[in-house]
BAFI-3210 file (N, C-alpha, C; in Angstrom, 3 decimals, decimal comma, padded with zeros to 6 digits):
// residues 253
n [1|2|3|4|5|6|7|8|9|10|11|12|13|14|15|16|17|18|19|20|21|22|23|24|25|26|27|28|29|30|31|32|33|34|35|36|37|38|39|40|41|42|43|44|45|46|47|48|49|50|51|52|53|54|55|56|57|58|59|60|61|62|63|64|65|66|67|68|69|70|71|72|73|74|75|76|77|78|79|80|81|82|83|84|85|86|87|88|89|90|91|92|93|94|95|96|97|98|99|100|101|102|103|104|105|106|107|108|109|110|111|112|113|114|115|116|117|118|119|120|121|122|123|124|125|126|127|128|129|130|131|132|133|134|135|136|137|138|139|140|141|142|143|144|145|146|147|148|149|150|151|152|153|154|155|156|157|158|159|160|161|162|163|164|165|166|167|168|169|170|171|172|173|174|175|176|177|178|179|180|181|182|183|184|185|186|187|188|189|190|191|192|193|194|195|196|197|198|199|200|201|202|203|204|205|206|207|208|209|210|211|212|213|214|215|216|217|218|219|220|221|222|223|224|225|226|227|228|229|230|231|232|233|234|235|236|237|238|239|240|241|242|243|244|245|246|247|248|249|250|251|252|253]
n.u [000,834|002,144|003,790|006,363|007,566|009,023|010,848|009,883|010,389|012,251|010,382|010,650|011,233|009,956|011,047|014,567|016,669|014,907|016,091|018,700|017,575|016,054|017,512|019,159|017,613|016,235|018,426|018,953|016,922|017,495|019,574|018,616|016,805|018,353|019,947|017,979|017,448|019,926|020,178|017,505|018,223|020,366|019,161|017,628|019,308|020,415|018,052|017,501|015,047|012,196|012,920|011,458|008,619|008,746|007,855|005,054|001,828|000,015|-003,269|-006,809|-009,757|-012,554|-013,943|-016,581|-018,708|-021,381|-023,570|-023,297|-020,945|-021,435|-019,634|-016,928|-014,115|-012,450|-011,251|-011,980|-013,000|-013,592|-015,476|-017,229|-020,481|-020,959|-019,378|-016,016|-012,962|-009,930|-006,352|-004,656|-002,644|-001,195|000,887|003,975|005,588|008,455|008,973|009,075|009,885|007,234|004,738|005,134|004,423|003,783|004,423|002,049|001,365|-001,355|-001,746|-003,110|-004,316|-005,849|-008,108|-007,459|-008,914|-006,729|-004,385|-003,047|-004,165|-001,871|-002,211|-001,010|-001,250|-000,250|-000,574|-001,720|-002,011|-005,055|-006,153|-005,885|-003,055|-002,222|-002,183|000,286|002,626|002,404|003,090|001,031|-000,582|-002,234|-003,584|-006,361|-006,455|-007,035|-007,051|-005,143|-003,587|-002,749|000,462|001,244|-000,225|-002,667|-002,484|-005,125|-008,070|-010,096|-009,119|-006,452|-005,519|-006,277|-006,013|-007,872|-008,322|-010,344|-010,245|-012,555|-013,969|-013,317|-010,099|-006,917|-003,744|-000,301|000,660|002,351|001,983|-000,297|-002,701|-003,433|-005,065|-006,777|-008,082|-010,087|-011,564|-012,972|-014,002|-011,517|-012,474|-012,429|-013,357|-013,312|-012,094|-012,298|-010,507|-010,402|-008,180|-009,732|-012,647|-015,105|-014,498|-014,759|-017,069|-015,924|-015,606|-016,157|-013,707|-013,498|-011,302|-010,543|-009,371|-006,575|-003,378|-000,829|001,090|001,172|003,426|003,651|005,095|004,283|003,652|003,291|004,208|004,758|002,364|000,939|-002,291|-003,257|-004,855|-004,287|-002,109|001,267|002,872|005,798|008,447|008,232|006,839|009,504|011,112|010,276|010,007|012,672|013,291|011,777|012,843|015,438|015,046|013,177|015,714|017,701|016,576|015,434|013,050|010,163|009,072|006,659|004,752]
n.v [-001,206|001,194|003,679|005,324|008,590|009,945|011,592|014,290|013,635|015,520|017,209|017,815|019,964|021,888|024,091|025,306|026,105|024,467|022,223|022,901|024,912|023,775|021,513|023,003|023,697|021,634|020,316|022,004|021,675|019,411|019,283|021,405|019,779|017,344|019,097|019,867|017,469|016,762|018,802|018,266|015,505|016,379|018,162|016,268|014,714|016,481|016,934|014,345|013,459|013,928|016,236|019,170|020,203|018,179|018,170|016,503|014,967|012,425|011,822|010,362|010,504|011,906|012,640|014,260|014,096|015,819|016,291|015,319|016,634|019,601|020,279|017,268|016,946|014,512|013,174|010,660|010,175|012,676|013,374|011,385|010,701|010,994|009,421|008,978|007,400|009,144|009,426|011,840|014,336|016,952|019,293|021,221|023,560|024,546|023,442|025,049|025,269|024,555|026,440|028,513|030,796|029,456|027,997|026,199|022,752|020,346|017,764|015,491|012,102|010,518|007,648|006,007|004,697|004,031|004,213|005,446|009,268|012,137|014,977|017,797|020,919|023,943|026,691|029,903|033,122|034,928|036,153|040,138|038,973|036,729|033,980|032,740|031,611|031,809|032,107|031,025|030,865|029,137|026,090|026,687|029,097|030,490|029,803|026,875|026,448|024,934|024,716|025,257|026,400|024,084|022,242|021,570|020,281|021,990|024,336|026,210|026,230|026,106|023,651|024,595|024,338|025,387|026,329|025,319|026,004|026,000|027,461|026,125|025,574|025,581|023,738|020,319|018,363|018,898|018,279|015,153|016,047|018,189|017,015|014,846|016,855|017,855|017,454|018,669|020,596|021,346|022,786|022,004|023,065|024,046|026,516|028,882|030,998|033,581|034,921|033,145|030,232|026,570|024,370|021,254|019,258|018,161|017,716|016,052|015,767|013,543|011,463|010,618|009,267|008,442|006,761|006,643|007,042|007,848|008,444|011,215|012,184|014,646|014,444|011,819|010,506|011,378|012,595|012,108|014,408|016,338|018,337|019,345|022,588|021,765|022,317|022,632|020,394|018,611|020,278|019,580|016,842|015,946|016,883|015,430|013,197|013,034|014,064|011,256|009,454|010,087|009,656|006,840|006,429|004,294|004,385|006,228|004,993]
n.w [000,000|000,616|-000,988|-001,719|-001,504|-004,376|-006,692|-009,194|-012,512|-014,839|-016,920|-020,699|-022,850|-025,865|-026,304|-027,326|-024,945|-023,145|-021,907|-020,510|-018,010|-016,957|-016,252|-014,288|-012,800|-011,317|-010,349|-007,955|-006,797|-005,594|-004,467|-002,199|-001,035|000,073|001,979|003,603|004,437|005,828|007,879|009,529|010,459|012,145|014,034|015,018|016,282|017,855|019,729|020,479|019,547|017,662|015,038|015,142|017,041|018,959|021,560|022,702|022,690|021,703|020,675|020,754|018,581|017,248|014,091|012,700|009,868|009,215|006,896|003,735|001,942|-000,719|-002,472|-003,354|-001,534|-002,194|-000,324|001,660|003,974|004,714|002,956|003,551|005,043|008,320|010,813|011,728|013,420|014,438|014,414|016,360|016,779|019,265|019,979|020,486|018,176|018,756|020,785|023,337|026,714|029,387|029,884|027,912|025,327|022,206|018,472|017,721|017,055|015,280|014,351|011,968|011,754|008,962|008,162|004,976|001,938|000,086|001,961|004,561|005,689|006,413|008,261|008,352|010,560|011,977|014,014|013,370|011,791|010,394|007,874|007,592|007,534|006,229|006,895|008,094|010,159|013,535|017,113|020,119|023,136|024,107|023,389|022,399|021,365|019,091|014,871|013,422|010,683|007,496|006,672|003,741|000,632|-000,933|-003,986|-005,912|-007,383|-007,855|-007,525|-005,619|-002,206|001,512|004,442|007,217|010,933|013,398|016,756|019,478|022,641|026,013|027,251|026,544|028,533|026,803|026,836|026,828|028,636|030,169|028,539|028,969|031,531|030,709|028,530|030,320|031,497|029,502|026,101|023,107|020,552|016,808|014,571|010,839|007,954|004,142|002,742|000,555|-001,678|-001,118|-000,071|001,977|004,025|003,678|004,997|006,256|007,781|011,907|014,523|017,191|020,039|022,158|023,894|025,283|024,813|025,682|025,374|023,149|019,921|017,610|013,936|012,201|008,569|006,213|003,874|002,902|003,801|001,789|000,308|-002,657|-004,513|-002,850|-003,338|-002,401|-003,092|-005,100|-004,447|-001,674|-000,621|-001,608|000,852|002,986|002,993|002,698|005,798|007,255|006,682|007,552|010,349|011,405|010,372|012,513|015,044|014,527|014,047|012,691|008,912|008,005|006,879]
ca.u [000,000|003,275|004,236|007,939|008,341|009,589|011,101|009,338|011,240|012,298|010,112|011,896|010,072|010,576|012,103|015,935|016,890|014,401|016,776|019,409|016,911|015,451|018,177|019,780|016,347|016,429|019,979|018,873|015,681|017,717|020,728|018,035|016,412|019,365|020,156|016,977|017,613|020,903|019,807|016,617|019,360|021,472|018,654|017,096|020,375|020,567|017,125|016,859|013,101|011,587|013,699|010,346|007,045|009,427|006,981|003,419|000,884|-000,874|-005,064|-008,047|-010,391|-013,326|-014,182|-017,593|-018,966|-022,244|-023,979|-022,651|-020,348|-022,113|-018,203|-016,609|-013,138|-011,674|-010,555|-012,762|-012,868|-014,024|-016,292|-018,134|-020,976|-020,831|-018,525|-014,172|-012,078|-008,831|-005,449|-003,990|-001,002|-000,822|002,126|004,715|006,653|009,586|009,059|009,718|009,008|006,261|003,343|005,469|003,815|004,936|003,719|001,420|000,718|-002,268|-001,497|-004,123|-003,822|-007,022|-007,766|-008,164|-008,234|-005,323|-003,388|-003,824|-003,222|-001,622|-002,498|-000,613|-001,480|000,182|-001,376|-001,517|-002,690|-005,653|-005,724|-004,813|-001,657|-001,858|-001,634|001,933|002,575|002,515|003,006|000,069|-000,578|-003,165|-004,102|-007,759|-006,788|-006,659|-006,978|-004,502|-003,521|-001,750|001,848|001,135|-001,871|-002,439|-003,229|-006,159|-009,129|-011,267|-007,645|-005,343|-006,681|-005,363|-006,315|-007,508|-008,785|-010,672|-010,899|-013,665|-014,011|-011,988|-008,504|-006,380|-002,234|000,356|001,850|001,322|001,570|-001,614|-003,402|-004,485|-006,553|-007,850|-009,419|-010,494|-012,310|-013,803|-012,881|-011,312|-013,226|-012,238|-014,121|-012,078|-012,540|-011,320|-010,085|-009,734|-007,429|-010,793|-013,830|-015,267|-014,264|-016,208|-017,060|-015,446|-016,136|-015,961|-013,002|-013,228|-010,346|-011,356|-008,612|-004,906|-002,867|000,304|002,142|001,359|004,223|003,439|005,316|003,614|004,698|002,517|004,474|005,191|001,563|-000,077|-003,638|-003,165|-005,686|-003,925|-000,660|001,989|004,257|007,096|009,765|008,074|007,004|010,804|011,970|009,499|010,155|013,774|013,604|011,173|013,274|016,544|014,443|012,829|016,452|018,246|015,954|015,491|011,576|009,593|008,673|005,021|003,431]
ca.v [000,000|002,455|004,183|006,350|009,640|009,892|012,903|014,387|013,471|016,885|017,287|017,812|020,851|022,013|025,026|025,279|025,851|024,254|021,415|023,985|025,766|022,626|020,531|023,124|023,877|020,312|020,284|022,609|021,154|017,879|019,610|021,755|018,395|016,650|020,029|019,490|015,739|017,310|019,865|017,365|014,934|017,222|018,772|015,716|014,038|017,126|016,823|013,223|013,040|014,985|018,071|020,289|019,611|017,384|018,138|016,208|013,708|011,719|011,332|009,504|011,348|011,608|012,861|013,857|014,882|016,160|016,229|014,994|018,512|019,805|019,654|016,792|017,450|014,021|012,754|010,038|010,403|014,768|013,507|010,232|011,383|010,042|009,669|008,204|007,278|008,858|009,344|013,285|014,665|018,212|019,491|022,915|024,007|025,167|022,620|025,717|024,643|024,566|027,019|029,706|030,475|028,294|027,532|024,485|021,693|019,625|016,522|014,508|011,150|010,175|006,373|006,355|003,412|003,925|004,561|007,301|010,215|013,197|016,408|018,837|021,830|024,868|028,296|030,692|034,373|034,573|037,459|039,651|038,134|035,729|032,431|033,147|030,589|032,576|031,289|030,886|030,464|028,225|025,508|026,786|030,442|030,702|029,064|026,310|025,961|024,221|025,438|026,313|026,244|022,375|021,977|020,927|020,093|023,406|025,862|026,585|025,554|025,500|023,491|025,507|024,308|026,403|025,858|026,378|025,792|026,329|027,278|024,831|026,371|025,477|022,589|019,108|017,719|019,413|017,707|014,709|016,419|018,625|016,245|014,334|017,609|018,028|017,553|019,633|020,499|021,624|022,764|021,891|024,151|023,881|027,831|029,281|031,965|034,442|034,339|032,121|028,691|025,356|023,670|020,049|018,585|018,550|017,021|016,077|014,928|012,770|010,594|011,084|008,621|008,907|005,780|006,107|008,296|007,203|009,386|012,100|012,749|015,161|014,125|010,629|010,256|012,775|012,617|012,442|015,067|017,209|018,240|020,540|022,603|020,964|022,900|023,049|019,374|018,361|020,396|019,065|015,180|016,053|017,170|014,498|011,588|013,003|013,426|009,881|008,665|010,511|008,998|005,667|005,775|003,492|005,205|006,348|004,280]
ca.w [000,000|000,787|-002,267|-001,420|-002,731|-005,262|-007,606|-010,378|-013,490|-015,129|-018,349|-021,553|-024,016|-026,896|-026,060|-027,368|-024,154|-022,231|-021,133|-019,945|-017,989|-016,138|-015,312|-012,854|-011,534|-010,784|-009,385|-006,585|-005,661|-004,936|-003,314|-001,105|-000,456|001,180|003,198|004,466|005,257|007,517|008,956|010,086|011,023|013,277|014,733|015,774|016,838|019,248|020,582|020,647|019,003|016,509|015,108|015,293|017,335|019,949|022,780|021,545|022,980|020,911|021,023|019,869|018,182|016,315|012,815|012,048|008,700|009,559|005,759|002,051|001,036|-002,148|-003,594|-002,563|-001,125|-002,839|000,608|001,442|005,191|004,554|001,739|003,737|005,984|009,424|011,604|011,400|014,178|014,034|015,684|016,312|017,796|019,582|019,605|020,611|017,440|018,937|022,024|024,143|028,011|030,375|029,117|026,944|023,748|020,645|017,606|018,217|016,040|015,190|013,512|011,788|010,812|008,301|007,215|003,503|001,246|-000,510|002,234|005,560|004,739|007,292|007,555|009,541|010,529|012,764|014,697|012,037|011,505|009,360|006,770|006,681|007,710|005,531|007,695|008,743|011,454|014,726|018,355|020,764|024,537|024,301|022,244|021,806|020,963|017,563|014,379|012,873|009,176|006,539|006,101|002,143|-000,112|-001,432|-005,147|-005,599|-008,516|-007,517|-007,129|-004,153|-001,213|002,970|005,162|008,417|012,157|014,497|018,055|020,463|024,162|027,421|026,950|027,380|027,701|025,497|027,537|026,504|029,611|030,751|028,101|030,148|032,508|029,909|027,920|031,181|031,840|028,430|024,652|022,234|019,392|015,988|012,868|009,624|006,497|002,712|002,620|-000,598|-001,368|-001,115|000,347|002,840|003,902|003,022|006,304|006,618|009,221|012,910|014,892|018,946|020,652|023,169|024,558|025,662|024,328|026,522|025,381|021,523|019,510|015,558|013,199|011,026|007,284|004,741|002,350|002,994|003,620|001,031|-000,496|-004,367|-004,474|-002,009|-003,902|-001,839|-003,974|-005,410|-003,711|-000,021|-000,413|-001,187|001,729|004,047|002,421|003,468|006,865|008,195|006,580|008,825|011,641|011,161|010,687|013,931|016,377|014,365|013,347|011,349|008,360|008,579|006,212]
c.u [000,860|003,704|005,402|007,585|008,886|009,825|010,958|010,432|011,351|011,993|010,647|010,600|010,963|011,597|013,942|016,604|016,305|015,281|017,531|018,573|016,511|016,304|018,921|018,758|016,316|017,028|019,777|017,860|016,470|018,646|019,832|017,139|017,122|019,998|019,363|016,742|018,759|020,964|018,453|017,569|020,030|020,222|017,861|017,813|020,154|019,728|016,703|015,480|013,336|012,524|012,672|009,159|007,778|008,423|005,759|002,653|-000,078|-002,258|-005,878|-008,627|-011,559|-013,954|-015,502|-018,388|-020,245|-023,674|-022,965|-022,262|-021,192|-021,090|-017,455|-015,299|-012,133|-010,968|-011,788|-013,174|-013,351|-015,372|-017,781|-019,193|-020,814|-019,687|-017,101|-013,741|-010,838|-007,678|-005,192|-002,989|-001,440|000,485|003,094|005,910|008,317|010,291|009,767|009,127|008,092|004,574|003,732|004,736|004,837|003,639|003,086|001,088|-000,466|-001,949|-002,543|-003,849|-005,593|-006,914|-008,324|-007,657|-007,580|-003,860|-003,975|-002,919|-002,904|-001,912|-001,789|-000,685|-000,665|-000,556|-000,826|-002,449|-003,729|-005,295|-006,228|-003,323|-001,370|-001,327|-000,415|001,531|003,166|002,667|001,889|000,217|-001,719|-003,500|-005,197|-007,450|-006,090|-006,498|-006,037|-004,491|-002,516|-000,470|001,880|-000,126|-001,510|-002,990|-003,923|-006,893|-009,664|-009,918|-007,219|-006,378|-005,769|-006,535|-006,236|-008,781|-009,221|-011,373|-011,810|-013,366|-013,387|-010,832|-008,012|-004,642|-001,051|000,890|001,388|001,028|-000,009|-003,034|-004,437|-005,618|-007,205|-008,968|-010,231|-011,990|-013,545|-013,156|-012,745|-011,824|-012,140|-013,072|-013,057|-013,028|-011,627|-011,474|-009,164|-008,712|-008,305|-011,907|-013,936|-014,685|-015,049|-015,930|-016,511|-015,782|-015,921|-014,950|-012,918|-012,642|-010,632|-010,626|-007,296|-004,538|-001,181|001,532|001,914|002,052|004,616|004,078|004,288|004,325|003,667|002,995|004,559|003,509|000,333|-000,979|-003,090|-003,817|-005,519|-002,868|000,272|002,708|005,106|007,964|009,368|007,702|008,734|011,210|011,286|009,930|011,760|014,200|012,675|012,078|014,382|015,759|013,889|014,600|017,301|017,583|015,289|014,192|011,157|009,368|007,345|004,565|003,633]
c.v [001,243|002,342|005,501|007,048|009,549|011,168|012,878|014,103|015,188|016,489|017,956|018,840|021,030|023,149|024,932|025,116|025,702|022,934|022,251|024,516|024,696|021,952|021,010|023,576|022,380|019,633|021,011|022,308|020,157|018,359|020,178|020,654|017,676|017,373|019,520|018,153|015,957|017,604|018,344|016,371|015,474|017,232|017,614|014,898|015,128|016,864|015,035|012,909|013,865|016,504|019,335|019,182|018,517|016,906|017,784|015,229|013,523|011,635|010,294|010,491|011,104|012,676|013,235|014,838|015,261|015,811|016,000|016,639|018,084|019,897|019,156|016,945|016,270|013,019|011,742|009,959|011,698|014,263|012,839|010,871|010,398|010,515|008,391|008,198|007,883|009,491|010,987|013,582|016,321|018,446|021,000|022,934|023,503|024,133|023,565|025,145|025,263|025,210|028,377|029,340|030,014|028,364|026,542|023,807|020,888|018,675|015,980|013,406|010,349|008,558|006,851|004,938|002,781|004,630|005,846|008,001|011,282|014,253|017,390|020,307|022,742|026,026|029,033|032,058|034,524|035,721|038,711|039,398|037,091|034,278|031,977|031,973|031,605|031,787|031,408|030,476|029,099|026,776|025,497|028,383|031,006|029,376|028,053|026,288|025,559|025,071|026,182|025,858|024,524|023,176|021,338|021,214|021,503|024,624|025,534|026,721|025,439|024,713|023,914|024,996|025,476|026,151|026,329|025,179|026,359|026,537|026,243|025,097|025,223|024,750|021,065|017,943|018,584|018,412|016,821|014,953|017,484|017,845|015,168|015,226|017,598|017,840|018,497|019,562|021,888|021,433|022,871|022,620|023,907|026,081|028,124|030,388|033,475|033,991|033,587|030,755|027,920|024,471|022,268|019,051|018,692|017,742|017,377|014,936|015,357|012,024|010,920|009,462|008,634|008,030|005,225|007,026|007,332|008,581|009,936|012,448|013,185|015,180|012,206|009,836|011,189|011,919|012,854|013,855|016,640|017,495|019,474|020,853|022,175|021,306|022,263|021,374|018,979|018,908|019,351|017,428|015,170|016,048|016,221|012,940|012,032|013,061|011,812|009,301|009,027|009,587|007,527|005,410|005,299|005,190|005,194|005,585|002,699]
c.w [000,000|-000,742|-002,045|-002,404|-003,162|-006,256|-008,560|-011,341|-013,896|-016,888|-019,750|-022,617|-025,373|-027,683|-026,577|-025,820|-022,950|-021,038|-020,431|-018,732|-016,723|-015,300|-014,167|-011,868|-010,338|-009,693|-008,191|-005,943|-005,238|-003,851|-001,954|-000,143|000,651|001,537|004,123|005,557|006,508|008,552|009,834|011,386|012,472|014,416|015,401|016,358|018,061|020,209|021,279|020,474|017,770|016,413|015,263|015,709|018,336|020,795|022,546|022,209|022,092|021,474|020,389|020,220|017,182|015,163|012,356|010,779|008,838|008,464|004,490|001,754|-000,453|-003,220|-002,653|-002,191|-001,982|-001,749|001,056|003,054|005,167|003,537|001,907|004,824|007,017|010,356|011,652|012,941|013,870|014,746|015,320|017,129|017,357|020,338|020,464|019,266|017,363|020,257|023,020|025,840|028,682|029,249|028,282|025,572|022,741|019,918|017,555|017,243|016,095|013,676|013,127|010,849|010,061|007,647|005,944|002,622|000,554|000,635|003,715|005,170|006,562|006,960|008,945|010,072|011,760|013,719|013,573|012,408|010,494|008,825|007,307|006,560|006,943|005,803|007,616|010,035|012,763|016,260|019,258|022,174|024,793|023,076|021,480|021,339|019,887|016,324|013,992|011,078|008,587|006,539|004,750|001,663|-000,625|-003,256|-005,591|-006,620|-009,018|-007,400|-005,913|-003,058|000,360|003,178|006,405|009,611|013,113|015,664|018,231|021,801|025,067|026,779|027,381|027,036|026,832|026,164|027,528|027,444|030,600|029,896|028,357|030,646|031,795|029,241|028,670|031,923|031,114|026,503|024,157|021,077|018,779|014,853|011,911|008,851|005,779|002,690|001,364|-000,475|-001,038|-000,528|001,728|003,264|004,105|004,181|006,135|007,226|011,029|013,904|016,978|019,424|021,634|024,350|024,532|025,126|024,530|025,831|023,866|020,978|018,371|015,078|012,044|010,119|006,586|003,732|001,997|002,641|003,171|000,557|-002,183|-005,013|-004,018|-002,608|-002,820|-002,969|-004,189|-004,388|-001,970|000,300|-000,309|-000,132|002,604|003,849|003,324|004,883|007,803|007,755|007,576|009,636|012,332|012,008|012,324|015,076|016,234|014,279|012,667|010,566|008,404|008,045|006,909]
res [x|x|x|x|x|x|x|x|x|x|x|x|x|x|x|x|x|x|x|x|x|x|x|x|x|x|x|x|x|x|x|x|x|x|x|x|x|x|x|x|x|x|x|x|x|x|x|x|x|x|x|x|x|x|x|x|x|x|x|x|x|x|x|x|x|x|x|x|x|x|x|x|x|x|x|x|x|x|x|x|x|x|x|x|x|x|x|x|x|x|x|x|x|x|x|x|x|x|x|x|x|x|x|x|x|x|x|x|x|x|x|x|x|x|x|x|x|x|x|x|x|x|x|x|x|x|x|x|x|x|x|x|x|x|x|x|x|x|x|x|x|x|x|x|x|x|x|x|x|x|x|x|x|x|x|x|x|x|x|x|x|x|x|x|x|x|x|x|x|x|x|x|x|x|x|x|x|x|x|x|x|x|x|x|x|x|x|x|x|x|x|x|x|x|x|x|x|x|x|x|x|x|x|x|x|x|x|x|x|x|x|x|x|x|x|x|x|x|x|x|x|x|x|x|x|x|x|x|x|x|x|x|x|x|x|x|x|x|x|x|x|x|x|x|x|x|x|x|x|x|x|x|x]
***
């Protein structure tokens, strides 16, 4: 069912000097690639875990699509009505300690029948900041979104989370007795580059999951559907395989 990234071939035009032109574009996506794998490397040799998002407890969670979207998203888990089981990881960025603000993560891992797919998301500024990844005190105060736009059927597209409830601060050992208290809810949205965003579905994490630490990859485990930019995929492909390798993780799939 695992299918490895793999690098686009570099297409050949008819341009005179379209070969010229390509092959050192090429040459620097690969070299910035296996920076990325280094730097990953180092940085998670230093930390011993994860080079970013270190600090994280895993959940169980649940998924629910409320009504059939009137356009379907392509993801078969966003698209099915009802309700999914599925695993999440919250996170600190920067893994700064205790309850200092960081950038927080929300991991989602989706079954899909070619495969689960990840979806990762950050704290972000909406517009017009332009969902800049910002740091947060809380894990409920403020939205989450995709790192870059996906490419997608319908145009450019984030994916963006928006808490509600109690605060709950930026420390993931608090988690626990938060969600012991009450769950965390999240509304997902397909967010165009304009306009409104197209409701999703609704995500409440439910359960702590203290003694599960599964690796997350959005590239490793992308949606066909979902494309990241070339470039920002390769870095990202890069810097989770050194991390992976530093601390000796299966690969996600």
């Amino acid at each position: 069912m695992a299918v490895p990234g793999t690098a686009r071939p570099v297409r050949r035009t008819a341009a005179p000097d379209g070969g010229r032109v390509a092959a050192p574009r090429a040459a620097v996506r690969d070299a910035a690639e296996r920076a990325a794998e280094v730097a990953g490397r180092v940085v998670g040799g230093l930390r011993r875990g994860r080079a970013l998002h270190t600090r994280g407890v895993c959940a169980a969670a649940t998924l629910t699509v409320a009504w059939p979207p009137v356009r379907p998203l392509g993801v078969a888990s966003l698209d099915r009505q009802g309700r999914t089981e599925v695993l999440v990881r919250l996170s600190k960025g920067v893994s700064l300690p205790g309850r200092l603000p960081d950038v927080l993560g929300l991991a989602i891992r989706l079954p899909d029948p070619e495969g689960d797919v990840d979806l990762l998301l950050s704290t972000a500024a909406p517009p017009p900041l332009g969902w800049l990844p910002i740091p947060r005190r809380a894990f409920t105060s403020g939205p989450y979104s995709s790192l870059a736009r996906y490419r997608h059927r319908d145009g450019p597209l984030r994916l963006v989370a928006v808490p509600y409830g109690e605060a709950v601060p930026a420390d993931p050992r608090l988690l626990g007795t938060a969600l012991a208290h009450a769950p965390l809810l999240f509304q997902l949205f397909a967010q165009p580059p304009r306009g409104p965003g197209r409701p999703l579905a609704m995500l409440r994490v439910h359960t702590p999951l203290p003694e599960t630490d599964v690796p997350f990859d959005p590239v490793e485990n992308a949606h066909p559907g979902l494309r990241l930019p070339e470039t920002i995929g390769r870095l990202r492909r890069g810097a989770y395989a050194g991390s992976r390798a530093a601390r000796r993780a299966p690969h996600p799939r």
